[in-house]
N, C-alpha and C positions, 0 to 999 in steps of 0.2 A: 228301763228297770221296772219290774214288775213289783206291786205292792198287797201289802194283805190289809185287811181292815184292823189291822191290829197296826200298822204303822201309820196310815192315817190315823186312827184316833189319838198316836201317842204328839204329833204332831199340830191335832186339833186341840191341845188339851187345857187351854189355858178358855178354851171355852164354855159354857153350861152343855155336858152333856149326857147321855143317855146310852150306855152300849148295851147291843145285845150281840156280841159277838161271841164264837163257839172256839175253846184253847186253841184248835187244832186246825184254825183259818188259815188258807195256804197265801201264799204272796203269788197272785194269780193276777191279777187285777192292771189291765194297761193304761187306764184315764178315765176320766169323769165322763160322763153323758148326762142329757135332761132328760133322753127316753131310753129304753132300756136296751144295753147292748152285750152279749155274751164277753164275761172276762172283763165287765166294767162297772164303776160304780155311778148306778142309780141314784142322781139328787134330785127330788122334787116337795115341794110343800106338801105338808100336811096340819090346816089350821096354823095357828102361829109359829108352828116348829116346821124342822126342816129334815127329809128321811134321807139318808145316803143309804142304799143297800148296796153292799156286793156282795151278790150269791147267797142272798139267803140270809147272809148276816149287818147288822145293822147299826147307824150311829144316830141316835134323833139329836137336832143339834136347837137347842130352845130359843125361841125370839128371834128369828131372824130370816130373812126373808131368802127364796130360794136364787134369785140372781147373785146374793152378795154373799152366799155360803155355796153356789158351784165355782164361784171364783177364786174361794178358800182352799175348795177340794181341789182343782187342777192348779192352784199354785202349790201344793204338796207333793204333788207328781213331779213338777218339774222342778222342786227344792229336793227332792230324794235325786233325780237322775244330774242335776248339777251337778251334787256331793261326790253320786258314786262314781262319775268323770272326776272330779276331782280327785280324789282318793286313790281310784285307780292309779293316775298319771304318777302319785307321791310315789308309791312304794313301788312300782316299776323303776322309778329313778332313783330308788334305796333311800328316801327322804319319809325314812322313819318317825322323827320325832313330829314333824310338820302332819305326815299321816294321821297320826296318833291324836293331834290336836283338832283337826280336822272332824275326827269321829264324835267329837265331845258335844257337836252339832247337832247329832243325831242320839246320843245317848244320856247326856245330861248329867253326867256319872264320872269317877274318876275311872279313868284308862290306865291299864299296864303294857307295853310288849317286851317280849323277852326273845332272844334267840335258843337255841336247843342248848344252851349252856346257862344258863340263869344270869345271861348277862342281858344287861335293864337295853332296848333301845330306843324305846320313847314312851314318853308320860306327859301325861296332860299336864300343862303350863296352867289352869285355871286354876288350881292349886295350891297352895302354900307349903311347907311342914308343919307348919303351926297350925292348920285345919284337917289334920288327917292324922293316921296314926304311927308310932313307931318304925313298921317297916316300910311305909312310905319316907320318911324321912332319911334311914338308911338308905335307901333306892337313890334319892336325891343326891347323898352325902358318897355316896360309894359304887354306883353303876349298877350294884350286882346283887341280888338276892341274899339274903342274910343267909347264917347256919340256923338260926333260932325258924324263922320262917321255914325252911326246907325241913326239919325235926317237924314242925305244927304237922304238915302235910302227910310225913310219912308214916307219924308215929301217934298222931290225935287224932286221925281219918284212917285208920286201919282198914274198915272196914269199906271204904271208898278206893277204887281205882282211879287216880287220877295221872298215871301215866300212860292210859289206854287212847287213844287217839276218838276225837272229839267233844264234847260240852260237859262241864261236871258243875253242879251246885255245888258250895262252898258255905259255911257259918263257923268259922274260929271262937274261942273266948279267950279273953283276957285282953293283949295288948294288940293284938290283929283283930281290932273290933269291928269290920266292915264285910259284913256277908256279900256275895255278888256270884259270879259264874265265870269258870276259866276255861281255857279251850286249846289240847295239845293239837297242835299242828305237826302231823306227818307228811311227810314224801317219800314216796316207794318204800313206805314203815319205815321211817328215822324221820326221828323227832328232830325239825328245826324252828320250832319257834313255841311261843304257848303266848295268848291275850287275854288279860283279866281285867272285866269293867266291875265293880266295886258299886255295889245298894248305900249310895248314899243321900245322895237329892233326892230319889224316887224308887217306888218298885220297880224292880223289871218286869217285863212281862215278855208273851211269846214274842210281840213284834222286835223285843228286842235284841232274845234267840234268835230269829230269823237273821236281821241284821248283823247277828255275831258271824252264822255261816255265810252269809253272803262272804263278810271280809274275812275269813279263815280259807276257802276258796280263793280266792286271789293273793294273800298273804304265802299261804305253804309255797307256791308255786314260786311264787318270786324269789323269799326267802332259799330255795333252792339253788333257785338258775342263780341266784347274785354270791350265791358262796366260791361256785366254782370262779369267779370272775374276781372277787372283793380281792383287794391290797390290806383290805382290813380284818382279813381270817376269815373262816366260815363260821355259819349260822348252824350248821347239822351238830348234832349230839357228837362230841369227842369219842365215849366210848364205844358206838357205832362205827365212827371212822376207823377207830384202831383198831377192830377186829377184822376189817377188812386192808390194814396195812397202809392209810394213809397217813402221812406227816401233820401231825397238830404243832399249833404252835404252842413253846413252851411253858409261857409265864401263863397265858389262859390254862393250861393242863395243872399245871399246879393251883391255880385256883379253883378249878374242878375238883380237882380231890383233895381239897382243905374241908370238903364238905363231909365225905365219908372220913375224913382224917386217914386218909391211904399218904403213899408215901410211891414215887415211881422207880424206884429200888426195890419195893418187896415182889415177895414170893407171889404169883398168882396160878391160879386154877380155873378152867375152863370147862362147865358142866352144860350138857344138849337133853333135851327135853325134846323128843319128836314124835309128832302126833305122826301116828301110822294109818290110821283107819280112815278110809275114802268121806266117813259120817263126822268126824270128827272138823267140824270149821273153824274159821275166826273166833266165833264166838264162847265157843270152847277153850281155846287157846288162853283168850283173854280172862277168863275164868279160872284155869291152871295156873296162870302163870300171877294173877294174884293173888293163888293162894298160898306160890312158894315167894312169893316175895315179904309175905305177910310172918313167914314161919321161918324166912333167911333175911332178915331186916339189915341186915352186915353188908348182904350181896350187891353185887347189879344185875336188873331184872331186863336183857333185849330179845324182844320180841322182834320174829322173821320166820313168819311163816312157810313149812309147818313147824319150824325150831323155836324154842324157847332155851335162848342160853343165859347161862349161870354164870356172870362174871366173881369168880369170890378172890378174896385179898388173903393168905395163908397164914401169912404174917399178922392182918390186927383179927383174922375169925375166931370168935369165940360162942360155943354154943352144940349142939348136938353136931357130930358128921354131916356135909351135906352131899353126904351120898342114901347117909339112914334117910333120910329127910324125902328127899328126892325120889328111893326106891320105896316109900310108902306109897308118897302118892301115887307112884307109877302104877303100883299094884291095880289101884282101881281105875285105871283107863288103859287103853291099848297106845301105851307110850313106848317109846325105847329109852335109852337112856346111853351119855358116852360122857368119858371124862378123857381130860390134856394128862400129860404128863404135868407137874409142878414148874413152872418158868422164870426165873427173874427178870425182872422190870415192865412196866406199862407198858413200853412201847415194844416187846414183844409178841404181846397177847395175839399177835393175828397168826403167830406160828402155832401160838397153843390152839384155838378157833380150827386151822387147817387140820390139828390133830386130831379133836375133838370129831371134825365131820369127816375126818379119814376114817374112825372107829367105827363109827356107824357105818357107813359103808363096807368096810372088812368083816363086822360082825353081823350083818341080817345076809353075807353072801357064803359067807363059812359056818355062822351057827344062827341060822333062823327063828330057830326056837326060844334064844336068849333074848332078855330085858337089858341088860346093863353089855356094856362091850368099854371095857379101858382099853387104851391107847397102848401099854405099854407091851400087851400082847400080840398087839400088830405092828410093833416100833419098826421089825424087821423087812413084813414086809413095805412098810412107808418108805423106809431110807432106800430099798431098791429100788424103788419105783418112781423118789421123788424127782422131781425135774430142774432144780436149782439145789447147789449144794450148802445154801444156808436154812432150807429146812428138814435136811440132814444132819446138819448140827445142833440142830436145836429138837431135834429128837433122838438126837444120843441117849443111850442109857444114863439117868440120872447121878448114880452113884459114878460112874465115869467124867461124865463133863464136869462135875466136881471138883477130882483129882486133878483133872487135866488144867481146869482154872488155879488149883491150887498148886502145881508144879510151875504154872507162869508167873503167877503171881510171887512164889516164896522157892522157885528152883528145890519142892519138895520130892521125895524117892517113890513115894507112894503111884504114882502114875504108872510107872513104870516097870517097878513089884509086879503091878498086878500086871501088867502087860505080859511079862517074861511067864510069870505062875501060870498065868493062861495058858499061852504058848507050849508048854510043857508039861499041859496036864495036869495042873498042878503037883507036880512030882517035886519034894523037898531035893533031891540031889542033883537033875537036873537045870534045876530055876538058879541054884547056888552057882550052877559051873557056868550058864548063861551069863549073870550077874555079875561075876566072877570075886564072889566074897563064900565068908563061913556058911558053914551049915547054920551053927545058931547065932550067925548074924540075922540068916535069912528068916529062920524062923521067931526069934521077934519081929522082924519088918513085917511078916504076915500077920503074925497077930496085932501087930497094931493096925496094919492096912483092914482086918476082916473088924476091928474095932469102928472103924471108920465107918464103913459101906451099909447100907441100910436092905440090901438086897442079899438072900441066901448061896452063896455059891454054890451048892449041893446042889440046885435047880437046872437042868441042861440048858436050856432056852437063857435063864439069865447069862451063865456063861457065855452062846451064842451070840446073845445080844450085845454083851459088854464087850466082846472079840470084834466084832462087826463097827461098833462105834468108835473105838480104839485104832480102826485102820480107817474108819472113815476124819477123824480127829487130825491122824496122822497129815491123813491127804489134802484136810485145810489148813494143815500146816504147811506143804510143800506151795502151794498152790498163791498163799498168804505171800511165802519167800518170793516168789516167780511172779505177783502180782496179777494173776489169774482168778483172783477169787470172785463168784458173782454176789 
């Protein structure tokens, strides 16, 4: 393990000393030497005090003779590469909490870890409740991140991204009285973990930045590889996983979204944000995407480059359109933009996701010129083309899969109205002798059905589309019976 003169000094500290070390000291440094050797630290007397330089930067350590201060300096080396063998081994073998307590050795500070769900997995044991502050105590009492805590973050650091992957300074007021540094931990962009040491015994300093990435490097990775394997659920971000259609477990899911007060029942919508331009980076990304998360505080903000997608809830959103929203900023960048059709429940959202990046792909190959491309213009050609017949049902026309739920559920006529009107043109005398009831039977049931429907029949294409969905409905009905269905 390599060190910077910034983690030996924090290690020599209980000493009389002197730094002259520069912020930006790299952790270069392999061991102590008496003469000078590249990539090491320089101990040698000078009068009664004692120099360690490495590379130019320096610790004078006062009174003390230079035999019994290089003994100091290379037992520092080999109490760092103890630890980091140590520590290693912990969270390799998913011995989180033991990890965590481990670190406290090198940082003096209180420790958080958290998995990509705000759920606690280990905290320094040197600790009490009664020496720290309220949401340490909840952490204690309740495993999990408070709602008041996650509000401070989102809502009193506005102008902070603290879900961009990497280090962020931190200063709360009120009852989060404990400034310190956190550190999102991604893997292949999904957030699974975040670690926060807490300014309490001591400043931090860079050495101890350094030390954060070291274990953020070895933490992502692991915390990765151990989700796919845990009996004990995974560590990656829920909302991440469900847009690409994995199975979360349930009780965690609802504690997820007790945070935004969602409900896995409602309405959602799926908005893409894609950078198009070859100029446009990360770092760009990470800039757009906080500034709509800053001006859609409602939403979920996942980043996956080059997309930035817009998880919104339909059901609790309140606030301007987030399509106005959306097609502002786009204005001033070379973005596109696509929106899902509207979906019911959480654990659909990966069929909305597939709509969402069907759009885009249908709308920069059929109209180039266009910013924005909804889903519901290409609904038709998705469902021919799709390759399983459940994200053909879930890109049925809206106003149809409606009916269609509300004929199953309440054996209502309306489904089937519109089936037949369709089928015949909408011709009032035909649909009638279909149907086989009155003229003005039929024509109330229409008007209550066109009462119903949120889309214009007058539109060719809607008609097309609701015709299309209708026989596509049918065919996961037949298929449903026959036990066919994928």
């Amino acid at each position: 393990m390599k060190l910077s003169m910034w983690m030996l000094a924090n290690r020599l500290s209980s000493l009389d000393l002197v730094l002259n070390i520069a912020d930006d000291a790299k952790p270069i440094l392999k061991s102590a030497r008496r003469v000078y050797a590249t990539n090491c630290v320089h101990v040698y007397q000078e009068g009664h005090d004692v120099i360690c330089n490495g590379e130019g930067d320096t610790i004078r350590i006062k009174d003390m003779p230079v035999t019994e201060a290089f003994e100091l300096v290379q037992y520092v080396f080999d109490f760092y590469e103890d630890w980091y063998s140590e520590v290693v081994e912990l969270i390799k073998s998913g011995n989180y909490p033991e990890a965590v307590n481990s670190c406290w050795s090198v940082f003096h500070n209180p420790i958080m870890l958290f998995d990509g769900n705000c759920k606690l997995l280990g905290i320094t044991e040197q600790y009490t409740a009664d020496e720290m502050d309220d949401e340490w105590r909840y952490l204690l009492a309740y495993g999990y991140s408070s709602m008041r805590a996650i509000s401070y973050i989102k809502f009193q650091h506005a102008n902070r991204d603290f879900t961009k992957s990497g280090m962020q300074r931190f200063d709360f007021k009120g009852d989060l009285c404990y400034p310190g540094i956190t550190y999102s931990l991604y893997f292949n962009e999904i957030l699974c973990g975040r670690i926060n040491v807490l300014e309490k015994d001591r400043p931090l300093n860079p050495g101890d930045f350094q030390l954060l990435e070291l274990l953020a490097d070895i933490l992502k990775v692991y915390l990765a590889e151990q989700s796919k394997t845990s009996r004990q659920g995974t560590n990656m971000d829920f909302f991440h996983l469900l847009l690409t259609g994995v199975h979360v477990d349930d009780e965690q899911l609802e504690l997820l979204l007790s945070y935004p007060r969602w409900k896995k029942e409602d309405l959602y919508q799926i908005y893409i944000a894609q950078m198009t331009s070859p100029s446009l980076g990360k770092d760009q990304m990470n800039i757009l995407s906080h500034t709509i998360e800053q001006q859609m505080q409602q939403c979920v903000i996942i980043r996956k480059y080059p997309n930035i997608i817009v998880l919104c809830n339909l059901s609790r959103y309140q606030g301007l359109p987030p399509l106005d929203i959306l097609t502002r900023l786009a204005d001033s960048a070379e973005i596109h933009l696509s929106c899902s059709l509207p979906g019911v429940g959480i654990i659909n959202i990966h069929y909305l996701m597939n709509q969402a990046l069907a759009a885009l792909g249908y709308g920069r190959l059929q109209f180039p010129g266009k910013r924005f491309h909804e889903f519901y213009q290409y609904a038709m050609d998705y469902i021919i083309e799709a390759k399983n017949l459940s994200d053909c049902i879930h890109a049925c026309h809206p106003d149809v899969l409606a009916l269609w739920k509300h004929r199953r559920d309440s054996n209502d006529y309306k489904f089937d109205t519109l089936k037949a009107y369709l089928n015949n043109e909408r011709s009032l005398v035909n649909t009638a002798q279909a149907l086989y009831v009155h003229r003005n039977t039929l024509v109330y049931r229409v008007r209550r059905l066109t009462e119903f429907l949120h889309y214009n029949l007058d539109d060719v294409y809607t008609r097309d589309y609701m015709k299309l969905s209708i026989r596509t409905l049918e065919l996961y009905e037949q298929k449903l019976k026959s036990g066919e269905t994928n």
